[in-house]
C-alpha positions in Angstrom: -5.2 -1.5 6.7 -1.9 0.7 7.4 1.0 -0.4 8.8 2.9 0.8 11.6 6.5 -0.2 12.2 8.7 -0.2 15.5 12.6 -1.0 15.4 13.1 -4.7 15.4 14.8 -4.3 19.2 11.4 -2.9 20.6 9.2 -6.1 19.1 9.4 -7.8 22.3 8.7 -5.5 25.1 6.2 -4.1 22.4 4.3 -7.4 22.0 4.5 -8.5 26.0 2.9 -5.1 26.8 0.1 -5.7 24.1 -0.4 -8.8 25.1 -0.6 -7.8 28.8 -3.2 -5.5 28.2 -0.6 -2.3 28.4 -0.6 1.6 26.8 2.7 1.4 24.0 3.9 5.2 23.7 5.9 5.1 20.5 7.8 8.9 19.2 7.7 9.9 16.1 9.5 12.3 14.0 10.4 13.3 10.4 8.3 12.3 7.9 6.0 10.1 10.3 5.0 13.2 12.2 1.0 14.1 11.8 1.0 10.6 9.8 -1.4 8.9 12.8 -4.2 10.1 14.4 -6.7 9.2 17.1 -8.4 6.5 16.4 -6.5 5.1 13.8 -7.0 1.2 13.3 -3.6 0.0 12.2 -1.6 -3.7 11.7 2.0 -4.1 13.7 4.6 -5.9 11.1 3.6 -9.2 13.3 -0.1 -8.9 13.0 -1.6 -7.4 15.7 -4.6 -4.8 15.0 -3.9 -2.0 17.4 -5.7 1.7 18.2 -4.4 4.9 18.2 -5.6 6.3 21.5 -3.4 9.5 21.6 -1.7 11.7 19.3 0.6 14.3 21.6 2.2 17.0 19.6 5.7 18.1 21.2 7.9 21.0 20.4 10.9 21.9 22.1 13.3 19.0 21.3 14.6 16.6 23.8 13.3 19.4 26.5 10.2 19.0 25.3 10.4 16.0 25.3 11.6 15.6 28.9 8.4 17.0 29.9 6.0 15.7 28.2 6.9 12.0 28.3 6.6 9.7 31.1 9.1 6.9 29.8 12.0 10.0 29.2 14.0 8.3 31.4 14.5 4.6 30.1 15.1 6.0 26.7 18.7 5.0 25.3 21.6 6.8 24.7 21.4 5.5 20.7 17.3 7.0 21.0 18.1 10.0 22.6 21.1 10.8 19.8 18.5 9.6 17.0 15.8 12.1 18.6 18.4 14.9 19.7 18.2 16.6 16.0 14.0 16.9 15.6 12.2 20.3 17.1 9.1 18.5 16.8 8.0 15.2 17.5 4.3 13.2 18.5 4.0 10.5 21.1 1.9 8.2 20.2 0.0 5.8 22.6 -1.6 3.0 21.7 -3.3 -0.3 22.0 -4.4 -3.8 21.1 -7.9 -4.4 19.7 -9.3 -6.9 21.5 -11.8 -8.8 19.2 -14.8 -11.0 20.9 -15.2 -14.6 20.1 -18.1 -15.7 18.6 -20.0 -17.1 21.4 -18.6 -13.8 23.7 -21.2 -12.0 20.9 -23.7 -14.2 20.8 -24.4 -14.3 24.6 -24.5 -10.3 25.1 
């Protein structure tokens, strides 16, 4: 199984929002773009097994950007000069997979 990587600083907000049963919309650019795709089973660096839901292409830069995603604004000043140089970018969402216990199978 493939493994995705976040920045260390995004691990916790990342794992509480998995945990919490939430989306995670990660960007990607460079040599990561057209790397995922929907439904995409993938490992986190800490274990998790998460699914790609969405793959959202994006051209246009930062503008594009600005349109397209809906966390734009509680991006960083250090993210938004690391993303300020890419054309093209794909936000990503994802999410936990949720495995059944055993006796969750047995009694369906």
């Amino acid at each position: 199984m493939n493994t995705i990587t976040f920045s260390k600083n995004e691990w916790e907000n990342i794992k509480s929002r998995l945990d919490n049963g939430k989306f995670v919309y990660t960007i990607r650019v460079d040599k990561e773009l057209g790397k995922y795709n929907e439904g995409d089973v993938l490992r986190t660096e800490w274990g998790k097994e998460i699914k790609i839901i969405s793959v959202k292409k994006i051209n246009g830069g930062i503008d594009g950007l600005k349109s397209e995603y809906q966390f734009f604004n509680e991006l960083t000043e250090k993210m938004m000069d690391e993303l300020k140089d890419y054309d093209k970018m794909e936000i990503i969402s994802l999410m936990e997979i949720i495995k059944n216990s055993k006796s969750a199978v047995e009694n369906n």
